[in-house]
N, C-alpha and C positions, 0 to 999 in steps of 0.2 A: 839459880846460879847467877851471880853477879857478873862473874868474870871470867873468862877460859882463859886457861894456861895449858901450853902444851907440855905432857909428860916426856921429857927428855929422856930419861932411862929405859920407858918403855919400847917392846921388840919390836924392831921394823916388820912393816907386815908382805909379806912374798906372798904373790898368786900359786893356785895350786897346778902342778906340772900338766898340762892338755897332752893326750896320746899324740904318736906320730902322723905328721902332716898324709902319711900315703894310705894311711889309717882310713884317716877322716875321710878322705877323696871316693876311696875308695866304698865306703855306706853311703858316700852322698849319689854317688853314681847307679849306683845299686838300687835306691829307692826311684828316682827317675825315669830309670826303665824301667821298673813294675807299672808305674803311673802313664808311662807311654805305652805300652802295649796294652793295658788296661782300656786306654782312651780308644785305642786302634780297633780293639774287638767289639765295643761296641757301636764304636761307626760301622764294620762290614756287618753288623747284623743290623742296625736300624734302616741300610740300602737294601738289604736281602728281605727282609720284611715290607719294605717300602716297593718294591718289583713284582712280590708276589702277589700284593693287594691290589698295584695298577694291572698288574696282566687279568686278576679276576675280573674288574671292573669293565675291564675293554671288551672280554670274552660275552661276561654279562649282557653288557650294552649290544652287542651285537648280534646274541641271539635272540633280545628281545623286538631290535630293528626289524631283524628277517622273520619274526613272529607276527609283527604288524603288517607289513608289505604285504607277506602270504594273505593276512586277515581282507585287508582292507581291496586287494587284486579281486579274492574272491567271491569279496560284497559286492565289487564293481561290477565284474562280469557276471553276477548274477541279476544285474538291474539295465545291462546295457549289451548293444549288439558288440562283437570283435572289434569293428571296426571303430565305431566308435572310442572304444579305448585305446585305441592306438593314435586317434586325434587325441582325445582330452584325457590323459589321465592324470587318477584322481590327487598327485600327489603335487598339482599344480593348483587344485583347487585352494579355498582359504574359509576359515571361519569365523565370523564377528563376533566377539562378544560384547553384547549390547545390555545396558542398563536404563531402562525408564525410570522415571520418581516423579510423582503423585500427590501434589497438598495444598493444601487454601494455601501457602504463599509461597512457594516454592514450585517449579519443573527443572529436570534437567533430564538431557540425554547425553550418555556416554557409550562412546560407539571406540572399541579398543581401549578403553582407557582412555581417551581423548573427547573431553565438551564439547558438543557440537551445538547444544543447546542447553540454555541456565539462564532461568529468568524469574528471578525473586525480586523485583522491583513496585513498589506500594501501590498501591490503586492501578496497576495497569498489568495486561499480558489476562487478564479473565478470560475462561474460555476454554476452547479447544485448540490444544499443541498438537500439529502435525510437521513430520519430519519424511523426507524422501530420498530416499537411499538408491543408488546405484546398485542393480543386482551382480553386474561384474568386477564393479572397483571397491565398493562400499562407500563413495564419496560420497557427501550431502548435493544433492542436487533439487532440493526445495525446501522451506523455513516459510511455515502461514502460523495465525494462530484466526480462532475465529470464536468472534464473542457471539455462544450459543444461550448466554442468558438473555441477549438485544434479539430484536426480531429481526427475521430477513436472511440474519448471520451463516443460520441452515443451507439456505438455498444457496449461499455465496460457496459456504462448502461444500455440498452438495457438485453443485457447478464444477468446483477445484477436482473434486477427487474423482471426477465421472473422464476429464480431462489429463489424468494422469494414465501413463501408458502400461497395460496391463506387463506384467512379471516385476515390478517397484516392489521396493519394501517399503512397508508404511508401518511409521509410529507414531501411535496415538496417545497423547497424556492431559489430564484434565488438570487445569490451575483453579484455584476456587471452587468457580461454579458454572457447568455446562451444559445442565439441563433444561432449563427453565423456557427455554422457545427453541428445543432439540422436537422439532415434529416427529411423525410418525414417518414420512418417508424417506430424509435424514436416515432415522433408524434404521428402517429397512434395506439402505444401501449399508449402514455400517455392520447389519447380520448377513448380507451378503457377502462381504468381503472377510464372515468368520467368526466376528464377534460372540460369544455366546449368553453374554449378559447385559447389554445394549438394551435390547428390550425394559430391563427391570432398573435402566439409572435413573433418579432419580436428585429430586432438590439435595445439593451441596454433595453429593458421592463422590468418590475419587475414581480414578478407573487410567486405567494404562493396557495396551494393548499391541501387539508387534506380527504382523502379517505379511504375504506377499500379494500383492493386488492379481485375483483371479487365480491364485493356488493356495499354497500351506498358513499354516498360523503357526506361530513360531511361540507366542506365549499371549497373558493378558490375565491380569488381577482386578478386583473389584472392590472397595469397602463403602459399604453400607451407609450414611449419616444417622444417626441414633433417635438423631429431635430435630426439629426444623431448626432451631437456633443454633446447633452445631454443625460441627464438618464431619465427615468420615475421618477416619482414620490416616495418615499417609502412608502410603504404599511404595515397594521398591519392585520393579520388574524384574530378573535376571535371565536372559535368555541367548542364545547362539542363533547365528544364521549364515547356513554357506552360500558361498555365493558359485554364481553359473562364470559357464568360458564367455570372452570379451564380445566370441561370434556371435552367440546367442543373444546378446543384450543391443545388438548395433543393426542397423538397418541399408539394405543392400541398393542404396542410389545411384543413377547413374553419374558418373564424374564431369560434372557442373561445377560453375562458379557459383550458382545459387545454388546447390547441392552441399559444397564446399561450406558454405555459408551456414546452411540446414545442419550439416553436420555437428560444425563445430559448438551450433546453439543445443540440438537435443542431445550432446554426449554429456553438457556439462546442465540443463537447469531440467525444470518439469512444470508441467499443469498445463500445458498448452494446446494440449486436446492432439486436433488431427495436422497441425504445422509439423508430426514428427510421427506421423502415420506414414509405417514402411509399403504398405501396398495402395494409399492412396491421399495421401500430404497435400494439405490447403497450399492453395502461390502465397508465396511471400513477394512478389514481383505484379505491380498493378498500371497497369493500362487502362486509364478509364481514358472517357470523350474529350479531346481540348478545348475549350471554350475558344470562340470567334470573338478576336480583339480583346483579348482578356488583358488587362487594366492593371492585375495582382501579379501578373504571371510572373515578375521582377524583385516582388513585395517579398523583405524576408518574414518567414514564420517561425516564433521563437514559443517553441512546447516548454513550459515548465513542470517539472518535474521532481520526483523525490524518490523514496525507496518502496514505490506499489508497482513493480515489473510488471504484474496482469493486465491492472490498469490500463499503463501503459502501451501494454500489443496490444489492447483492443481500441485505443483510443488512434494508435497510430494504422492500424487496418483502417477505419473508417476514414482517416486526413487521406493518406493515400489512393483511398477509392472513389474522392472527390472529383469531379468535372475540373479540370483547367488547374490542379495541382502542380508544382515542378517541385520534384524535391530534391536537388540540388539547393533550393532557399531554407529548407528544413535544419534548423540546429535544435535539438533539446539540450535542456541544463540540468542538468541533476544532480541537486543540493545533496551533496554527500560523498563519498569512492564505493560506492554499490558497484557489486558487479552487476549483480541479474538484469537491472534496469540498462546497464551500457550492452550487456550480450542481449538486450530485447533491439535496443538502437541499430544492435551492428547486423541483428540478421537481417532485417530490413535497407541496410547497404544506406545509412544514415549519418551523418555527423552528430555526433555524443560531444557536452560539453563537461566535466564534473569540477566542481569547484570544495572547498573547506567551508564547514558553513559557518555563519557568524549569530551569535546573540542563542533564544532560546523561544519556543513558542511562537507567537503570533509575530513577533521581532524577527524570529528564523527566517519565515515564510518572507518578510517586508525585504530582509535584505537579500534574498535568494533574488525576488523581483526585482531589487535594482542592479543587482550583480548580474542577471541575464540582459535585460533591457541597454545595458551601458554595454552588454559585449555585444547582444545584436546591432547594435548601432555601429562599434568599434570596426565587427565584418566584413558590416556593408555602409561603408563612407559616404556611397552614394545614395544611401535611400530615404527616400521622403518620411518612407513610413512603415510602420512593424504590425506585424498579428501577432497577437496574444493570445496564446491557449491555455489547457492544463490537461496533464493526465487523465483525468479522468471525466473525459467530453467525448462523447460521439458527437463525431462533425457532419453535416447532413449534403447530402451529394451535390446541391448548388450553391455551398457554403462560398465559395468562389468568385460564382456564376452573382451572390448577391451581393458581394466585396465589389466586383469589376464594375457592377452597373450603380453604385453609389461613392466610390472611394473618392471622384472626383469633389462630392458636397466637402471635405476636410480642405480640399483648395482653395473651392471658390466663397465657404461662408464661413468666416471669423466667426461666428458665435457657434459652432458646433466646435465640440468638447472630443467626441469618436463617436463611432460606428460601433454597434455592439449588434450579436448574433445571439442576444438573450431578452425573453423580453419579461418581464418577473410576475407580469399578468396574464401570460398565456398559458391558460390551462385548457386541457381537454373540451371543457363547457365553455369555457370565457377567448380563446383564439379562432379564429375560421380562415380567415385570406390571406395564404400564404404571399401576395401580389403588393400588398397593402405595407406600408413602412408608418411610422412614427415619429414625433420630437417628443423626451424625456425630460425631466430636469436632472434624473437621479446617473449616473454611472454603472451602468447592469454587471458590466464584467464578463465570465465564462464566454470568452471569445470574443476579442477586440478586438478594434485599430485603432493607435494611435498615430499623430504625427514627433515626424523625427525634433521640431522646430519646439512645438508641445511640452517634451523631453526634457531635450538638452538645455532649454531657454528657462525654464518654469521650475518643473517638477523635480529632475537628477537634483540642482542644486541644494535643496532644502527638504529631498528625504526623510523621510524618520530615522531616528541615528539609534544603532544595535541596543541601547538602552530603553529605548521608547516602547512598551510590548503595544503595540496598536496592529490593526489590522491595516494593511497596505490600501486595500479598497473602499475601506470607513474613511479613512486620510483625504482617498483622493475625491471621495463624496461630497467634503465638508464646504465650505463656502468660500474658503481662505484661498481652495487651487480652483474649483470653478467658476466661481468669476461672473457667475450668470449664463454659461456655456451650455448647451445641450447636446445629449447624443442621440442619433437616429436608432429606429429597431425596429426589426419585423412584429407585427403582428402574432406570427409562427414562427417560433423560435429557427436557429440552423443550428444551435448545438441542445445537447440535451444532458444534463448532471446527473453520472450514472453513479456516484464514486458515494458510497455508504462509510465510509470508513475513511479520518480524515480528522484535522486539528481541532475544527469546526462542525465534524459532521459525524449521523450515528445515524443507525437503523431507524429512529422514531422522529427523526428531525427529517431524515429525506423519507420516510413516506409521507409526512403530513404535507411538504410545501416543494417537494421535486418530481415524485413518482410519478404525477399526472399533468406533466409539461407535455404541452403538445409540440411534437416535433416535426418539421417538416419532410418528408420524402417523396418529393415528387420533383424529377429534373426539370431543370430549362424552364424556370418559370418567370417570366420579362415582369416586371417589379412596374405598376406601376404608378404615373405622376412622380416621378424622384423630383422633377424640377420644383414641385409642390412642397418641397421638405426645407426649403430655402427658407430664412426667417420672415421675410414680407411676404412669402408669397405662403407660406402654412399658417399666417391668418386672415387672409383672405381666404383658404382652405376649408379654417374651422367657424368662420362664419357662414363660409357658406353650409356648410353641414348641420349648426344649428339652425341657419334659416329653414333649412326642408326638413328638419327633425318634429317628430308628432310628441307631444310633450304627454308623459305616461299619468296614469292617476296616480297621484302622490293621497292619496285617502288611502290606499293599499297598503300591506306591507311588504318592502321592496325585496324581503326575505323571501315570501312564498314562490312559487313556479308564477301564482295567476295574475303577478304584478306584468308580466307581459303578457300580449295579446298572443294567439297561439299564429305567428305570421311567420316568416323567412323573408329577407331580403330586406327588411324596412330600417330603418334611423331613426332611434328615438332618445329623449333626452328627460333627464332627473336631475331637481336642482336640490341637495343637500345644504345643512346648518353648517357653515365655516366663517366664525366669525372676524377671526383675522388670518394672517396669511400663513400663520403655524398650529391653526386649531383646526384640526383633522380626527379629534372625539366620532363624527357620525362616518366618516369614511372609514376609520378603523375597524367600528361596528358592523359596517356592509362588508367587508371586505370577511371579516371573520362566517360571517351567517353566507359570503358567497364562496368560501371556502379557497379563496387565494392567497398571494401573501398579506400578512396582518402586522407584521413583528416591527416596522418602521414604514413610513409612507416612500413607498415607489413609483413610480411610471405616470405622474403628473404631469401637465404642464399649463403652467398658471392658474394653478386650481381646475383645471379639467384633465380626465381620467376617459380612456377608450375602450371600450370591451367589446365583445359579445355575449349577449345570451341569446339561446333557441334562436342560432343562425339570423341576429338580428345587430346591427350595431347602436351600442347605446353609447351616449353621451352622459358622464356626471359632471355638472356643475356646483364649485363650493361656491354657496351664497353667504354676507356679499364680498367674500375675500377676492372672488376671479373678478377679471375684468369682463371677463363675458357672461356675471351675475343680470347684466344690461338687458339681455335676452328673454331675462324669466319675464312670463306674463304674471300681470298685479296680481291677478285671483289666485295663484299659485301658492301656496306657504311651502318654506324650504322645509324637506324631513330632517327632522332630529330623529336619532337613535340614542338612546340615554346609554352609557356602558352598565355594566354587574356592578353590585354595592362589591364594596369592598370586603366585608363578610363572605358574599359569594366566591368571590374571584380567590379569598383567602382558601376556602373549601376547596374548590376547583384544584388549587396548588396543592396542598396539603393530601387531595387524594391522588393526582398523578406523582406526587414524589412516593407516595407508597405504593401504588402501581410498579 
């Protein structure tokens, strides 16, 4: 269609007539209320339905309440006197649900739901996981692990768990591998305490186990390793443990400040043996003898420290049981916000320092040293001079007594570097006179003095900076800070390196070159010649000592027993091949066949070295590097020691790495 036209003729169109308006209203209104009462009726029945299900529910619930109470009244009063129930009952008591887990790279424990330990990190955490549980709160109150494939590691645990206080809950979980130097009496304390498969673990097994020390076993799984080359299986523990009333687990002391003290450290850590023994508790509170004009008594002593809280108490029982101690000059630092190590500081009635630590590894350690060192100084504005310890040193009881009668040498002779309480050649066989001091070239460490002037003048300024991973002690060895400086040292050490465990340190490292440090324990012992340590006047010293020294047969070999004469008391001297003043080839060789340290040259001075053997002292001179090569008689030839071909020493390596 092209085009519309409207049809004119056609009918208009009219709508069709709609019923009356009252009509309409009238259905509309009608339908409305059907639709409203409709709506109504099924609301009062979905409340009437909804009343009758909560009133069953409530009734439910509450006869099975009073089904339980009856149950559980009944079980009590069958296990306990009236009275009793009427102090603790059982609806006060709580129950833990604990979860162990078990695997070459994985541990964790979950105690309510809540990690208290998870330690999946690569090469480290090896060993045996133990966790120590409050038996009243269920709080963690101990976190060890101990590497039972390293030797030693045993006895360390051993030690730990003998020193936790009978009714703990112990939980035991293996990371990797915890067999391999697990002894036999190790074992037999861990089938003591319940274990039923202990006996039979074995290279790389898994094993998790949850006990109360001296009662129940609460659970404990085991999976087998298939093949040497493989691991067991990993294992999950799931087990409950109720705990006892707060009275039962708390120890009835009299109310003391040092009780006060006592308490507040054994409610919250553990492993401390008898410091939290309820019927007969080690002092925490030390009185020993004062030393007469004691020199130190002023000198601050700055512990450094880290996260080994064991360490720590036993290191600090032994500083406190010292002669002529005040510990009021005592500040420890500890690299970190550890609690355990600050509740070790505080029950001791100690100033605790903790600081953020800076850098990582050997860096950590470097600036922890200069960050205490700058605050000991900071403390004490006025002190000439500092002690320097570490955790994990027994201090020997004239540790003091041999500060006081030498500290003045750092005043009066500019070429002394410090006074050290270690002396890195005193072994069992190779130390005797505790009376007797030294000049070193080297830096010993493990309990120093330095001066404040030293410090603040020298060393503070040009640190190693948190980037540098060096070791703070190799630094201060090196030539650039010593300067040609010497430090004095006993003969017989005053501290002795207990500490197995450590940046630097492991089971096979401290038996081969610490275990058999000879220590001194013998009070009051007058030191002497100190005026003899002066630098003119300790070579007038050591000539005269080579003059009266009986020169040994160098035809022998200086390895066997029969290179000395079978004497006590005598001075004798050996002049060794040392062709310049850094070839130390024949001395390294003696020192390994004499079973002391070998690993860098120590406790020289000027090419001569002081020992004893078979209670005798001997002299080594390097020929012709010493100046006192002068001495050797013509007929004499220096010994040479040739070292192992390098083929050997490859063997050597190659079997102790698969050892």
């Amino acid at each position: 269609m092209d085009e519309w036209k409207p049809n004119a003729p056609g009918k208009q169109f009219v709508p069709r007539k709609n019923r009356s308006w009252y009509l309409a209203w009238k259905y509309k209104l009608m339908n409305q209320r059907a639709v409203r009462r409709l709506c109504q009726m099924g609301a009062v029945l979905f409340l009437l339905v909804t009343v009758i299900v909560n009133i069953k529910l409530i009734l439910d619930t509450r006869r099975a309440a009073s089904e339980e109470e009856e149950e559980s009244a009944q079980d009590y009063d069958e296990g306990v006197q009236p009275l009793e129930t009427l102090r603790h009952p059982t609806s006060s008591r709580k129950v833990l649900d604990i979860e162990v887990y078990s695997s070459r790279a994985k541990v964790y424990v979950a105690v309510d739901g809540t990690t208290v330990l998870e330690d999946e990190a690569r090469e480290q955490g090896r060993g045996i996981h133990i966790i120590v549980l409050n038996q009243a709160t269920g709080h963690v109150m101990a976190k060890r692990v101990f590497d039972t494939y390293s030797p030693h590691e045993d006895e360390a645990m051993v030690l730990f768990l003998n020193m936790v206080a009978r009714g703990r809950i112990l939980i035991f979980s293996i990371k990797d591998e915890g067999s391999f130097h697990l002894k036999d009496s190790a074992k037999s304390l861990l089938k003591s305490l319940g274990s039923q498969v202990i006996s039979s673990l074995s290279w790389r097994d898994m094993w998790s186990f949850v006990g109360k020390k001296g009662g129940e076993v609460y659970g404990e799984k085991h999976s087998k390793s298939p093949a040497l080359s493989t691991w067991g299986d990993p294992i999950l523990l799931k087990t409950e443990v109720q705990l006892t009333s707060v009275e039962d687990a708390e120890c009835r002391w009299p109310d003391t400040e040092l009780n006060r003290r006592r308490r507040r450290f054994c409610t919250k850590v553990e492993g401390y043996g008898s410091v939290c023994s309820c019927k007969d508790p080690t002092p925490i509170e030390f009185n020993p003898d004062p030393l007469k004009d004691n020199k130190v008594l002023n000198v601050p002593v700055a512990v450094i420290a880290g996260n080994r809280p064991n360490y720590l108490y036993r290191m600090l029982r032994s500083l406190l049981s010292a002669q002529g101690v005040n510990p009021q000059m005592i500040t420890v630092f500890i690299d970190g916000y550890y609690e355990e190590p600050m509740d070790v500081v505080e029950l001791f009635g100690l100033k605790g320092i903790q600081h953020t630590p800076i850098s990582i590894k050997n860096a950590r350690v470097s600036q922890h040293y200069k960050a205490s060192l700058t605050a000991t100084f900071n403390l004490h504005p006025d002190a000439k001079f500092a002690v320097v310890l570490e955790e994990d040193l027994d201090i020997s009881i004239d540790f003091f007594s041999f500060l006081s009668q030498s500290i003045y040498l750092l005043e009066e002779d500019d070429s002394l570097y410090c006074i050290s309480a270690w002396n890195d050649q005193g072994y069992e066989h190779t130390a005797e006179d505790p009376s007797l001091l030294y000049r070193v070239e080297t830096m010993p460490g493990l309990g120093w003095v330095l001066s404040k002037s030293l410090y603040k003048d020298e060393l503070e300024p040009k640190w190693p900076t948190p980037e540098k991973l060096w070791d703070w002690d190799m630094w201060m060895r090196m030539p650039e800070q010593r300067k040609g400086r010497e430090c004095i040292i006993p003969d017989v050490s005053r501290s002795y390196h207990f500490g197995i465990v450590g940046l630097n340190m492991n089971g096979y490292f401290h038996e081969a070159y610490f275990k058999k440090h000879k220590f001194n324990t013998v009070p009051n012992v007058q030191l002497r010649n100190v005026e003899s340590l002066k630098k003119d006047a300790y070579e007038i010293e050591i000539h005269r000592l080579l003059a009266e020294a009986a020169v040994l047969d160098h035809s022998k070999n200086p390895c066997e027993d029969s290179f000395l004469p079978d004497t006590e008391g005598k001075t004798y001297v050996m002049y060794i091949r040392m062709e310049q003043e850094a070839d130390f080839t024949t001395w390294t060789q003696l020192a390994k066949c004499l079973h002391i340290w070998d690993l860098d040259v120590r406790g020289n001075h000027k090419g001569l070295w002081r020992l004893f053997r078979k209670r005798n002292h001997v002299l080594v001179v390097g020929v012709p590097a010493s100046p006192y090569s002068s001495k050797k008689p013509s007929a004499v030839t220096p010994i040479y020691m040739e070292p192992p071909a390098k083929e050997e020493v490859a063997g050597q390596v190659a079997a102790a790495e698969q050892t």
